[in-house]
N, C-alpha and C positions, 0 to 999 in steps of 0.2 A: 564527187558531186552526188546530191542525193537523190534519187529517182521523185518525182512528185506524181502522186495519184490522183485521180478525179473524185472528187467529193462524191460519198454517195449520195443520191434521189433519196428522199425520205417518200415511200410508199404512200399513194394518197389513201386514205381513210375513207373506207364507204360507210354506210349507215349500216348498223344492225341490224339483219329481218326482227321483226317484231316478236315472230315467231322461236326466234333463236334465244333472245333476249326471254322473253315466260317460260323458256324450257330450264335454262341457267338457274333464273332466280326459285322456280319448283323444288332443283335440286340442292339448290343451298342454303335457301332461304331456311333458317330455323337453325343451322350445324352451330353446335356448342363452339364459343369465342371466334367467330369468323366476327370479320368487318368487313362490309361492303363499301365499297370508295371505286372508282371513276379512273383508269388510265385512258389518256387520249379516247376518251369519250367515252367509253368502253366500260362497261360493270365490270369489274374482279372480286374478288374475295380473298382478304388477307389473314393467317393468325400470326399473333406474337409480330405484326411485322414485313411478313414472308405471304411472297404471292402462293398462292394454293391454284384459285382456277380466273378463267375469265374467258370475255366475250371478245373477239377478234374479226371485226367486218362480221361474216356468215358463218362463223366455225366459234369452236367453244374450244378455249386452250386444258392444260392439266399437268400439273408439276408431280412427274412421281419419282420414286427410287428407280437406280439403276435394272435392276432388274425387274419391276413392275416394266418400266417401259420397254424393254427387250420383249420381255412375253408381250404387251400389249399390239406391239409391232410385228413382230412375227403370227400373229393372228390378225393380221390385217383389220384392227380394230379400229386403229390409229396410225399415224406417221408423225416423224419428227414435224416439231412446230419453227416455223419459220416465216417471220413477219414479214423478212424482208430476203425475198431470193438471194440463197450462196452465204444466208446470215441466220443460223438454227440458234435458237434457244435451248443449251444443249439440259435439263431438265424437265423439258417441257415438251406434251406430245400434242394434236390434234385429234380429238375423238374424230373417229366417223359418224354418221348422219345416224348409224344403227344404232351405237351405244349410243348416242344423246336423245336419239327418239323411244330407248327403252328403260324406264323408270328407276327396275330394279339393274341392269348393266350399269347404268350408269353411276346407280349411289354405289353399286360393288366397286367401282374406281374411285369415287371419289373416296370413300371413306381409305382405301389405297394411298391415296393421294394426301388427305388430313393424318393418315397415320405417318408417313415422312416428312410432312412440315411438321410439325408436330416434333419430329427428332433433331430437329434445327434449332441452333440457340436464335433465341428473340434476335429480330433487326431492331439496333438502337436507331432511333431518328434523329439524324444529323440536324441542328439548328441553320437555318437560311441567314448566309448575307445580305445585309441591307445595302 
């Protein structure tokens, strides 16, 4: 017999601070081959495919290499990112309020960040069934 689990809750979706959303697009707006596109309402920034950063309710996310995120986390700059409690995006950290509110910390990660997507082969885009 096979155990049956409870569906998870899909977290509700708060609105962006306004504030969060001008800080994001300051910092990405202009990065060579980025595309901006909308997950669940939310700005991101993709290259080749591959998510790079994004906006998440109040926090601003960030895909980096293994070891980029260990240092980042161990300087309590950031924490692993996790949309949904006990469910980590294991690529992907939370900036703190400091590095998103400081101009130059922050392009220093992002461009961290652009440089390991960046070492990722293109995501092919799978054609939708009709």
């Amino acid at each position: 017999m096979t155990k049956k689990t409870k569906p998870q809750k899909m977290p509700k979706f708060i609105p962006a601070p306004a504030q969060i959303v001008t800080l994001f697009h300051q910092n990405v707006d202009g990065l060579p081959n980025v595309e901006l596109r909308k997950m669940f309402g939310y700005p991101c920034a993709f290259i080749n495919g591959q998510m790079l950063t994004g906006v998440f309710a109040n926090h601003i996310m960030l895909r980096l290499s293994e070891e980029d995120r260990t240092r980042i986390i161990q300087t309590k700059r950031a924490r692993q990112f996790e949309p949904t409690p006990g469910r980590p995006m294991r690529e992907y950290v939370e900036l703190s309020e400091e590095v998103i509110r400081s101009k130059t910390e922050f392009n220093e990660w992002l461009i961290k960040g652009v440089e390991y997507v960046n070492s990722l082969p293109p995501k092919i885009k799978e054609k939708r069934r009709k």
